[in-house]
C-alpha positions as CSV (number, residue, x, y, z in Angstrom):
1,X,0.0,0.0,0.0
2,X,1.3,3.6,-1.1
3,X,1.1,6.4,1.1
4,X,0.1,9.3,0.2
5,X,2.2,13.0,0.3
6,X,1.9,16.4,0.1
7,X,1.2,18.8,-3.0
8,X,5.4,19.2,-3.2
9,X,5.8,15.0,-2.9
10,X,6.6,14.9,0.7
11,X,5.1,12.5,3.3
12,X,2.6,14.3,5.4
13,X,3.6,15.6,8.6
14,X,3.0,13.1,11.2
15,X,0.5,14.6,14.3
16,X,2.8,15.6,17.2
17,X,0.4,15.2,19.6
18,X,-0.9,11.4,18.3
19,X,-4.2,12.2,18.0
20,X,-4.6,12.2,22.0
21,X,-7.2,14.4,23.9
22,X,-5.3,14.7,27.0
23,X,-1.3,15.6,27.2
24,X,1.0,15.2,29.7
25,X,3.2,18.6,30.6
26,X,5.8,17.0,29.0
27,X,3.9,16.4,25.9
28,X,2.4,19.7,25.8
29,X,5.8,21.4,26.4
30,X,6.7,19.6,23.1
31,X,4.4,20.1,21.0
32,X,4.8,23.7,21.8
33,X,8.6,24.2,22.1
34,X,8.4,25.3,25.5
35,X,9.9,24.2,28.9
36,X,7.8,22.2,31.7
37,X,8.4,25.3,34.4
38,X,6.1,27.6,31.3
39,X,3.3,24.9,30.6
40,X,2.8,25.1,34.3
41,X,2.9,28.5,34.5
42,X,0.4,29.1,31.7
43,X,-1.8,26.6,33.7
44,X,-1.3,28.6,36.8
45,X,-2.3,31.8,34.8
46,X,-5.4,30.0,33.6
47,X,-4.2,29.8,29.8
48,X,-4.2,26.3,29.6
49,X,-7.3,24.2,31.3
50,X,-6.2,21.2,33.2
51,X,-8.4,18.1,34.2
52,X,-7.6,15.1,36.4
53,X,-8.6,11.9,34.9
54,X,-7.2,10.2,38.6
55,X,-6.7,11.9,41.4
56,X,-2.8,11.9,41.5
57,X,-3.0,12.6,37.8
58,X,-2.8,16.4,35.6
59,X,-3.3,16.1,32.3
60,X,-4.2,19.2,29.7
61,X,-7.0,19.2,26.9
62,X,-5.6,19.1,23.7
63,X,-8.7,21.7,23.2
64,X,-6.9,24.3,25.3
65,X,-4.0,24.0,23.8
66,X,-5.3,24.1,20.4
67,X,-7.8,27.7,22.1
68,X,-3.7,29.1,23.4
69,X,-2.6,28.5,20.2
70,X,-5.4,30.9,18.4
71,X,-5.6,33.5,21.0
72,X,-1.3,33.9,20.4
73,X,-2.6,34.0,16.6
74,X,-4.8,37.3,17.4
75,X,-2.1,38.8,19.7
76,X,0.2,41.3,17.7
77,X,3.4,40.1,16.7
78,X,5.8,41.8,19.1
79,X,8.5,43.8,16.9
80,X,12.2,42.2,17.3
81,X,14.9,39.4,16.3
82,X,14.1,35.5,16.6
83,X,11.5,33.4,16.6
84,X,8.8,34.8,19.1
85,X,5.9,32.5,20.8
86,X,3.1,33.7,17.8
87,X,6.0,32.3,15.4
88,X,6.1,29.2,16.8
89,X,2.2,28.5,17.3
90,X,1.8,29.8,13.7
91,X,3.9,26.3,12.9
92,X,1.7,24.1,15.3
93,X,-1.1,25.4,13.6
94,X,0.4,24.9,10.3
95,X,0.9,21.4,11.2
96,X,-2.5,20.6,12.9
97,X,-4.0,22.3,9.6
98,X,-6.0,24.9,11.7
């Protein structure tokens, strides 16, 4: 069986996140390029929604990351060198095809 690619020939981009509903920090920290310590702090600020499937257990909605993702899409672009935040979660959002 052939797979199929892109419009320039290349395989499609595989789904970072696997298709999963619920992400471990770690996971989330991946898919977005960003560290552990920010995923929690975005939680703590109430950017990113968290649910406990156990008790002992934090996992975040791929929904809310997928809502962080737009709002940094409507926030300006801040003026400067590198690649900002809105740079990066323009290429997640690339990938997911949102």
């Amino acid at each position: 069986m052939r797979e199929s690619t892109t419009a320039k020939g290349n395989p499609p981009e595989k789904d970072p996140l696997d298709g999963k509903l619920l992400l471990t920090y770690s996971e989330a920290a991946k898919a977005l390029g960003l560290g552990r310590t920010t995923i929690y702090r975005l939680v703590k600020a109430g950017r990113l929604k968290v649910v406990h499937p156990t008790p002992r257990s934090a996992r975040i909605t791929r929904e809310s990351l997928e809502a962080f993702l737009r709002s940094l899409e409507e926030e300006a672009k801040p003026e400067g060198a590198g690649r900002s935040v809105v740079d990066r979660a323009r290429e997640v959002l690339r990938r997911f095809g949102l």
